[in-house]
GULODREN-927427 format. One line per 4 residues: number of its first residue (from 0); for each residue x, y, z of C-alpha. Coordinates in pm, whole numbers, m for minus. Example, Ala and Ser with C-alpha at 12.3 -4.5 7.8 and 13.67 -1.06 7.14 Angstrom:
2
0> 1230 m450 780 | 1367 m106 714
This chain:
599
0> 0 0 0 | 141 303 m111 | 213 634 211 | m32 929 197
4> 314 1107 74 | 342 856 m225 | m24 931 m286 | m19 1294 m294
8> 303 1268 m501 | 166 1083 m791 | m220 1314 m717 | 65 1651 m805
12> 175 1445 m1102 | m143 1318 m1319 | m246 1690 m1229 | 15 1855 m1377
16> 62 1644 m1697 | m338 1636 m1772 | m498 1954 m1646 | m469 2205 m1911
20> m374 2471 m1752 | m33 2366 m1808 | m113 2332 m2171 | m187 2735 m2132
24> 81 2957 m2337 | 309 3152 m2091 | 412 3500 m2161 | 829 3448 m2189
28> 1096 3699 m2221 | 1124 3880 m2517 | 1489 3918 m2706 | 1702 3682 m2430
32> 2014 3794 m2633 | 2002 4177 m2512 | 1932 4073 m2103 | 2196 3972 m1844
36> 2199 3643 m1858 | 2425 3369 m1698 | 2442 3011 m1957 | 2339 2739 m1806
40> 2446 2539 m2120 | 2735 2230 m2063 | 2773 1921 m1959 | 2470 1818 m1710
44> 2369 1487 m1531 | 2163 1245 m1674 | 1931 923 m1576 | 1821 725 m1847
48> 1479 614 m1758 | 1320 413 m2047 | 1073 247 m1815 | 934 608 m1698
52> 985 484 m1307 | 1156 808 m1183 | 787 953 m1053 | 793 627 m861
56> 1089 667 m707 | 1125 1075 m655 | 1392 1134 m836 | 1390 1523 m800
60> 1422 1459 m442 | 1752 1356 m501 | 1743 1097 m178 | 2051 985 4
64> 2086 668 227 | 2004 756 595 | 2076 438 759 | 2304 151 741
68> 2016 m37 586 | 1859 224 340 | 1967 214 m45 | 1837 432 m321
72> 1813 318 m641 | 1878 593 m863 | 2179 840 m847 | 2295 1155 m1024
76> 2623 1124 m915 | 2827 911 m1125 | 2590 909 m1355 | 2655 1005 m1755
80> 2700 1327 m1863 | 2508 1487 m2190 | 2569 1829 m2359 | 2302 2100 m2280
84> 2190 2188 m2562 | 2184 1862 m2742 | 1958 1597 m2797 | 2047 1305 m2618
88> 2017 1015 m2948 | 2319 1087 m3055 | 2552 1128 m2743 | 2545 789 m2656
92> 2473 479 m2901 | 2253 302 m2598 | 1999 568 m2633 | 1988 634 m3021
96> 1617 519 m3058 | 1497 598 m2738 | 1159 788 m2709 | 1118 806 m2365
100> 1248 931 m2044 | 1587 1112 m1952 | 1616 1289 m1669 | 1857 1629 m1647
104> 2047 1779 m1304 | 2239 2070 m1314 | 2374 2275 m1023 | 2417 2671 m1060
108> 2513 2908 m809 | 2264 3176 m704 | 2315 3498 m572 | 1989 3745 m517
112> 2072 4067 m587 | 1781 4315 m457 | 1557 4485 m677 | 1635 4198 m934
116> 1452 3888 m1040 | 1538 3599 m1225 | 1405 3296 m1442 | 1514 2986 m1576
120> 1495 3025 m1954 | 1488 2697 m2189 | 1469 2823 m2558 | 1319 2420 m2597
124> 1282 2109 m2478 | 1154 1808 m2702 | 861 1694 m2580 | 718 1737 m2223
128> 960 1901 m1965 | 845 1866 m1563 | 1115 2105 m1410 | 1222 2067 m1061
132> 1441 2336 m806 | 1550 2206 m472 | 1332 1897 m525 | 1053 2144 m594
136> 810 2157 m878 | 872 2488 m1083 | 632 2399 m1367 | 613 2186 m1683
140> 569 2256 m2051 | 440 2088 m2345 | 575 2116 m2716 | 921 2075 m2821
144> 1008 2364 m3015 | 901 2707 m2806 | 1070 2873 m2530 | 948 2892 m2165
148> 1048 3009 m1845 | 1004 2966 m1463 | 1070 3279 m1178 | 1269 3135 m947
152> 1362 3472 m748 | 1220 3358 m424 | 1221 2972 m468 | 1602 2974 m525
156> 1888 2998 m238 | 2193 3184 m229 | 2443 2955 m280 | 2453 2652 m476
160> 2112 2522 m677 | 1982 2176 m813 | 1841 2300 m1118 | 1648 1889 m1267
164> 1448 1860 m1590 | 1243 1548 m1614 | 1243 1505 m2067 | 968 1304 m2225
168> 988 1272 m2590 | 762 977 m2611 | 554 1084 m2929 | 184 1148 m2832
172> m174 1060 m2980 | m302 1406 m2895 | 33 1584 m2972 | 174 1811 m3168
176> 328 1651 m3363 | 109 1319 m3345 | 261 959 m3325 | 360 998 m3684
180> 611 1216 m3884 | 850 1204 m4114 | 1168 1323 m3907 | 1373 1189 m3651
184> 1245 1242 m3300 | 1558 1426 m3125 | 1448 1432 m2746 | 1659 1659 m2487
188> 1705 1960 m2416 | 1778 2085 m2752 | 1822 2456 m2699 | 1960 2715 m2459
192> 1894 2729 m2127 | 2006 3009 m1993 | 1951 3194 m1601 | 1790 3570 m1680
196> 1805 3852 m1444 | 1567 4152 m1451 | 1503 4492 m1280 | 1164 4442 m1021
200> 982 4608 m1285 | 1102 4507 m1646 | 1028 4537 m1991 | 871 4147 m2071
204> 729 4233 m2430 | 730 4410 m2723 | 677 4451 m3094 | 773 4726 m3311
208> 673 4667 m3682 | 528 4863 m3984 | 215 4886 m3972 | m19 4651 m4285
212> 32 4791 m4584 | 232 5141 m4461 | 589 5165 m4563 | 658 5425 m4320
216> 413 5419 m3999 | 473 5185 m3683 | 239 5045 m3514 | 341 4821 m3170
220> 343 4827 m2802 | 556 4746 m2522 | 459 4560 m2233 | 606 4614 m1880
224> 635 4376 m1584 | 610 4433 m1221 | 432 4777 m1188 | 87 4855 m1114
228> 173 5275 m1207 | 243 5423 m1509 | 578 5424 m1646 | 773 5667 m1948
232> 841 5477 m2204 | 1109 5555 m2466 | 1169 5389 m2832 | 1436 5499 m2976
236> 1646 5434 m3349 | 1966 5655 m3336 | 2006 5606 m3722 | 1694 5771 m3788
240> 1680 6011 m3483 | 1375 5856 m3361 | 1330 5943 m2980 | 925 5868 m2966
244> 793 5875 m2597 | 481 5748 m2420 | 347 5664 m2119 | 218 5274 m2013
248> m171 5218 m1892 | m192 5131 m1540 | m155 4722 m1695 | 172 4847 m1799
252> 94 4849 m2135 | 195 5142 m2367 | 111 5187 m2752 | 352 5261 m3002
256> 274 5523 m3303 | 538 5677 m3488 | 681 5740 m3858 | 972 5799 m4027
260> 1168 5721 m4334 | 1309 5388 m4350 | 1515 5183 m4564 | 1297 4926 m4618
264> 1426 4529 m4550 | 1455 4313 m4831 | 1679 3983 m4937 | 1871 4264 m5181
268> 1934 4478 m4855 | 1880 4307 m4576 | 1880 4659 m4325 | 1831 4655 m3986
272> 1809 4905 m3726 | 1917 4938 m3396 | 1620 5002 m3140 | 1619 5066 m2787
276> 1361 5030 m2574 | 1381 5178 m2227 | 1164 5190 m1939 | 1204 5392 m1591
280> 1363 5099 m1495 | 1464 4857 m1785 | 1620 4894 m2136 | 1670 4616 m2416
284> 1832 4655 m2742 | 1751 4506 m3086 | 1781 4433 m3414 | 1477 4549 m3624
288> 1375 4590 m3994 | 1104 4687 m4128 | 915 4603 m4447 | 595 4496 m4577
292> 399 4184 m4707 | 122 4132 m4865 | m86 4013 m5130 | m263 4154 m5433
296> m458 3928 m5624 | m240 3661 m5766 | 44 3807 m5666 | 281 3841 m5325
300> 375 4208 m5306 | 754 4250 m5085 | 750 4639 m4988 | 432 4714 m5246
304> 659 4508 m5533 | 583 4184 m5685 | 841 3926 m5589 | 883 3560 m5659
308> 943 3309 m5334 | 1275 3108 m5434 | 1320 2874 m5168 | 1374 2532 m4996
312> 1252 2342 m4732 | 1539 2280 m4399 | 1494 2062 m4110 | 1648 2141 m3815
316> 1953 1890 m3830 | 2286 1910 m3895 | 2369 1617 m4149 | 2702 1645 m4121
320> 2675 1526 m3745 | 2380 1360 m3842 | 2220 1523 m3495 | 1968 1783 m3394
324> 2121 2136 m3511 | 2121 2391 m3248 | 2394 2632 m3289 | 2484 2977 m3426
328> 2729 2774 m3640 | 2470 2510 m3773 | 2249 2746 m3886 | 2554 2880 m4078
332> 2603 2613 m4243 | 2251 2552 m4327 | 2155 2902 m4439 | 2472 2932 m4664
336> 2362 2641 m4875 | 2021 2794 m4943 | 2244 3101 m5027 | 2430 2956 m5274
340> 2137 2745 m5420 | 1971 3097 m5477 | 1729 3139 m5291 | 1557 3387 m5115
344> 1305 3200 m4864 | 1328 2915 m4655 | 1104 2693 m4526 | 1155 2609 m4155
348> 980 2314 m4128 | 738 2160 m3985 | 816 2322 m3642 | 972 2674 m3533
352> 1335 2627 m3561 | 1582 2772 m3285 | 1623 3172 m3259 | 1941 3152 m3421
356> 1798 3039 m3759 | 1528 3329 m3811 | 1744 3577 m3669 | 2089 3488 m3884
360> 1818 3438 m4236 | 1728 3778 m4152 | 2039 3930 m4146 | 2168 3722 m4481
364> 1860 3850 m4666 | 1648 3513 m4640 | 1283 3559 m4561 | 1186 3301 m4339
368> 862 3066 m4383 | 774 2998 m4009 | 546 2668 m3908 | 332 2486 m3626
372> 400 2106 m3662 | 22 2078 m3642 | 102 1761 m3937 | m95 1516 m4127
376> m284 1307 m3878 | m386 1546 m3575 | m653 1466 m3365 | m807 1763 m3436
380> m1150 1637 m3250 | m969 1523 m2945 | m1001 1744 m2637 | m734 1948 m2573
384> m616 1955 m2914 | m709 2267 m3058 | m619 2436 m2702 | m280 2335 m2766
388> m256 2442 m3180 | m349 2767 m2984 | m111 2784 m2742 | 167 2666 m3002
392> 25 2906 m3206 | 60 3238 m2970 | 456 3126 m2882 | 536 3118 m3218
396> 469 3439 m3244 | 564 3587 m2986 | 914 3495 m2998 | 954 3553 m3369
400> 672 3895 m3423 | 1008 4139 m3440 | 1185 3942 m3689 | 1035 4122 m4013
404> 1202 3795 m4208 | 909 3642 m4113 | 667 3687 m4394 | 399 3400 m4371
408> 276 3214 m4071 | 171 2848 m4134 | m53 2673 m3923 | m32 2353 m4067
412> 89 2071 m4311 | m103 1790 m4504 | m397 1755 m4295 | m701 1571 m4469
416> m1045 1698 m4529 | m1174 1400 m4389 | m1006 1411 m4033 | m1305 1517 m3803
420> m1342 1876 m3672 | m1016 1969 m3876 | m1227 2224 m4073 | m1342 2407 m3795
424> m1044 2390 m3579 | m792 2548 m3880 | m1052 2780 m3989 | m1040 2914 m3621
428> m728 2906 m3589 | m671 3110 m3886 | m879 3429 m3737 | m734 3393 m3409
432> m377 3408 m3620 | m467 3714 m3797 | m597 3834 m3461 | m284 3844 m3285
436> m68 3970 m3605 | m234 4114 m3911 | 61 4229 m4058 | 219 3868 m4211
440> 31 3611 m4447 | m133 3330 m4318 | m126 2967 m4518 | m191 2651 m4424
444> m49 2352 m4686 | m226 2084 m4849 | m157 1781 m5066 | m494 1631 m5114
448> m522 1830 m5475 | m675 1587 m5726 | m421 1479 m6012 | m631 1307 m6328
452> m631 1352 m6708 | m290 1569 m6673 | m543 1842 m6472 | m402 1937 m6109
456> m748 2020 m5944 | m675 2214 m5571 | m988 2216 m5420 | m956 2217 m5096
460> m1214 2490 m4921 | m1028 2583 m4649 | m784 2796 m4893 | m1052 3019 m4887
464> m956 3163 m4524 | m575 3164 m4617 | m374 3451 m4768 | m199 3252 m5009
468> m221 2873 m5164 | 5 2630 m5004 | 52 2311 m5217 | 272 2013 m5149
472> 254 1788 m5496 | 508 1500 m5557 | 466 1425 m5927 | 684 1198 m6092
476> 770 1047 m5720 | 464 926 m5567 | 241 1027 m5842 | 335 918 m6203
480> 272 1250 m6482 | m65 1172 m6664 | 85 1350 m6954 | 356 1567 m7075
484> 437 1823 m6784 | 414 2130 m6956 | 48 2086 m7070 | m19 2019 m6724
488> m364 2226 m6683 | m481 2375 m6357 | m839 2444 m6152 | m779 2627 m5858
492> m1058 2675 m5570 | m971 3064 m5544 | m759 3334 m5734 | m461 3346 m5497
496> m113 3326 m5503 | 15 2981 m5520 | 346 2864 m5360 | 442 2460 m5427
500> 531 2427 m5076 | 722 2092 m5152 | 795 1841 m5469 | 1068 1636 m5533
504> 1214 1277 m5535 | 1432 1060 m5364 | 1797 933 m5523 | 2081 872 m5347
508> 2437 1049 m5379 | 2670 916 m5648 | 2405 625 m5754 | 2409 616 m6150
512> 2384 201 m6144 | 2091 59 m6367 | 1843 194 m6534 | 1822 612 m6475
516> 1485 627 m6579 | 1337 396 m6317 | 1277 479 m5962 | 1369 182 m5773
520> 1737 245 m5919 | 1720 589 m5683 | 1970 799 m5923 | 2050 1106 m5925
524> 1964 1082 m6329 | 1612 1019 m6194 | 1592 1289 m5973 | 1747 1535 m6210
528> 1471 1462 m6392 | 1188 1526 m6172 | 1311 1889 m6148 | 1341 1943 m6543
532> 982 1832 m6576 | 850 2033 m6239 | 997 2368 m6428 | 824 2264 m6692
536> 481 2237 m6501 | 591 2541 m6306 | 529 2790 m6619 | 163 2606 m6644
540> 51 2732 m6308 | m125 3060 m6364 | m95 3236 m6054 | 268 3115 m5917
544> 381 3306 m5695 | 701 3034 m5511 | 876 2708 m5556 | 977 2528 m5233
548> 1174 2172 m5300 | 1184 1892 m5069 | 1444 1907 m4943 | 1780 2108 m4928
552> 1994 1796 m4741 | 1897 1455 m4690 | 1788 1434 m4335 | 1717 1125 m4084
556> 1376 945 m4071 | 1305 592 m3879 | 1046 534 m4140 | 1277 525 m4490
560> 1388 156 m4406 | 1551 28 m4759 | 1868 m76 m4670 | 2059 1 m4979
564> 1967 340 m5069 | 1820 505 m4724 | 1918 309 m4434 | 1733 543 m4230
568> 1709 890 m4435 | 1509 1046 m4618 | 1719 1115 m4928 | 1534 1353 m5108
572> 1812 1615 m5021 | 1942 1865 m5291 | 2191 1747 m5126 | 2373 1430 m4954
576> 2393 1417 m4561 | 2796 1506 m4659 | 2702 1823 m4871 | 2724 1651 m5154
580> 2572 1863 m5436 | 2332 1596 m5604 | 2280 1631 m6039 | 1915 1785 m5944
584> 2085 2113 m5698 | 2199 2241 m6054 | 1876 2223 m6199 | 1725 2382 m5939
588> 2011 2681 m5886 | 2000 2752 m6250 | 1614 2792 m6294 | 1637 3079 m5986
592> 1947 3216 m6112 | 1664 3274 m6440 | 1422 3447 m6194 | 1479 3804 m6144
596> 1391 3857 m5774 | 1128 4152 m5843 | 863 4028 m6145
């Protein structure tokens, strides 16, 4: 029989992992970059616990033997160490398919300063992080790719701290993702985490962008933190002589309103200004530019010009460690090979990649397609699923609303019309999306077009409630051409802009053995080819607007099991999980070098 402590143990736990008010979207620290901040990254402690018995056993109250005749069986000490941030498959080979369990310990040293507070700041965890101080529950968090935070000014002691993360990424029926996708599942704590100290009353929140459709007017707010009387507020961009000053509402809440000339931000001049924000008691710093989107019939208008969407779709991995990419210097490498392909979007999909991705594409001159892995078979009628497509929804933004690189907001990829309540629930979604930020494009992609008689028919209703036409089609890979590509004809539900979110085929690097015009051969010959006759079919689509191939590097996926020619990736890469430039990256680079970047 288990003690009333047990009991009320185990009560805490099934409440905080099921009621959803843990599921709720937190408001988290805005620009971590410009704050104090003391890394908590390195080398922390780890229990492997495949079984999921660490609730049994307590393990955030870190236990020690009392008596000759007590034992505890778990222990941080001597246990392995994992990089922070990492994901733990691929730092040690016992663990490399393990969805499930790990638990994280790291000790910091804490000194309260007065006037100040501080949080615990994890940029992401992958899946479901239960977050323990001093064998106290701080809070937990669900959804692997959004930041979050915990205060921990008066729950922390001076001195030393036990700082453990319990990390679930055991996939979910009623996550987001589902129990299916296309990716490797890189659990850990994959992003910064990182100890933030503030003023008493700080600045938490705040975006500065043009206004829709103005090229010179801003339109924003800033939100402070920890006063309940007005404050001055001052925005300031020294390059422009802006000194604009307001006062905040008793919630701490002050509008923003000002003009001024700008040099608008585009991939040909990628400008940014420095902007200061500054409280009574608080200042950040940040990089902003400004620019506009939007759309105008058939066309996607960058800064009140036509443009044409060049771009590629990245996962966040870096093949050439073959784990989950994380730094400043993966995105790097990443982002320069979309460079050099030519383009001048990418595709972060099907999740918000880390802060160093959208923040370097911005300053390279890459817009940046941004994404909810809301994918293929959600349970969109389940409760508690939409709450959390919300809440996903509303930390995606706010962590990226400043980057003006961010042009479109998708809320979702190949769902089917026949999935129950997923009408309704992406429809809503969609107004609550332009509710919170009018001043991007909204999309959400399909691939349930109908392909027949050499006709593409996309005629899927809910494009009716997106800005633009988001298409993933696979011709000549999973679907055969009915005909020659370029009389490929189209129907199209609405007149919108049309981006081909994704097409492409699978080949493997350096395979030219057997016949190049069959698939099962997976050549680069066949491949090649697949792009010739998709730029054929492109100049059939009447209202193009963007190309986005599948994919720029061959990436891992459990699910791609032929043992010859994936062994565990998905090799539809532009290029190999080396770098190796594949026969079809030429294709590709030359057709956008033929694309002027204004129509």
């Amino acid at each position: 029989m288990l003690a009333p402590k047990k009991i009320l143990y185990f009560i805490l736990y099934f409440f905080i992992l099921l009621n959803p008010f843990f599921c709720e979207s937190q408001t988290v620290l805005q620009n971590i970059a410009s704050r104090k901040t003391e890394s908590l990254n390195g080398k922390w402690q780890a229990i492997i616990d495949p079984t999921n018995v660490g609730d049994w056993r307590q393990i955030w109250l870190e236990k020690k033997p009392e008596k000759k005749t007590d034992f505890i069986e778990y222990s941080f000490d001597g246990s392995p160490l994992l990089n922070v941030p990492g994901d733990f498959n691929t730092q040690m080979p016992e663990i490399t398919y393990l969805e499930g369990v790990v638990w994280y310990k790291k000790v910091f040293t804490y000194n309260k300063t007065a006037n100040k507070r501080y949080f615990i700041h994890f940029g992401a965890v992958n899946y479901v992080a239960t977050v323990y101080l001093n064998g106290k529950f701080l809070g937990s968090h669900e959804g692997g790719f959004t930041p979050f935070q915990f205060e921990i000014t008066d729950l922390a002691s001076n001195g030393n701290n036990s700082l453990i993360v319990k990390v679930n990424n055991q996939r979910l029926k009623d996550g987001l993702p589902g129990l299916g996708y296309d990716w490797f599942n890189y659990g850990g704590i994959t992003r910064d985490v990182n100890l933030v100290a503030t003023p008493d009353s700080f600045i938490e929140d705040y975006f500065i962008q043009l206004k829709k459709s103005s090229v010179k007017e801003v339109q924003g707010w800033v939100q402070l933190k920890g006063t309940t009387t007005a404050q001055t507020i001052k925005v300031k961009i020294p390059e422009l002589g802006i000194n604009f000053i307001t006062k905040t509402d008793n919630n701490g809440k002050a509008a923003i309103h000002f003009s001024s000339k700008f040099k608008l931000w585009s991939p040909e001049n990628p400008k940014l200004y420095e902007v200061i924000i500054e409280s009574e008691t608080d200042s950040v710093r940040d990089e902003i530019g400004f620019r506009t989107i939007e759309t105008k019939g058939t066309e996607i208008l960058l800064n009140g010009k036509p443009i044409f969407l060049k771009g590629t779709n990245i996962h966040e991995e870096n093949p050439l460690t073959a784990a989950k990419a994380f730094s400043e210097s993966d995105a790097l490498i990443l982002l320069s090979w979309a460079k050099e392909l030519g383009c001048n979007f990418v595709r972060l999909a099907h999740y918000p990649h880390n802060e160093y991705m959208v923040k370097m594409a911005e300053k390279m001159g890459l817009m940046v397609w941004d994404e909810l892995p809301v994918y293929q078979h959600i349970e969109f009628a389940t409760p508690g699923v939409t709450d959390k497509m919300e809440t996903m929804l509303k930390e995606m933004i706010a962590r990226d609303k400043n980057r003006c690189s961010v042009f479109i907001w998708s809320i979702s990829n190949e769902t089917y019309s026949t999935t129950a309540n997923r009408n309704e629930a992406l429809i809503d979604l969609s107004k609550k999306c332009r509710a919170i930020d009018d001043t991007r494009l909204i999309t959400s992609v399909i691939n349930n077009q109908g392909y027949s008689n050499n006709i593409l028919d996309v005629n899927d209703p809910l494009y009716n409630y997106f800005d633009v036409i988001s298409l993933n089609e696979y011709i000549g890979w999973y679907v055969p051409w009915q005909g020659k590509p370029q009389d490929t004809k189209w129907k199209l539900v609405a007149n919108k802009p049309v981006i081909i979110s994704e097409f492409g085929g699978e080949a493997l690097y350096a395979s030219h053995y057997g016949p190049t015009d069959e698939a099962a051969y997976w050549t680069e010959e066949y491949q090649e080819q697949i792009y010739k006759d998709q730029i054929a079919m492109f100049k059939t689509a009447p209202n193009l607007a963007g190309v986005c191939p599948w994919i720029l590097v061959d990436y891992r996926s459990l699910g791609r099991m032929h043992p010859i020619y994936q062994n565990g990736w998905n090799r539809k890469g532009l290029l190999s999980d080396r770098g190796d430039k594949k026969k079809a990256w030429y294709i590709l680079q030359d057709y956008y070098k033929s694309i002027p970047e204004k129509k």
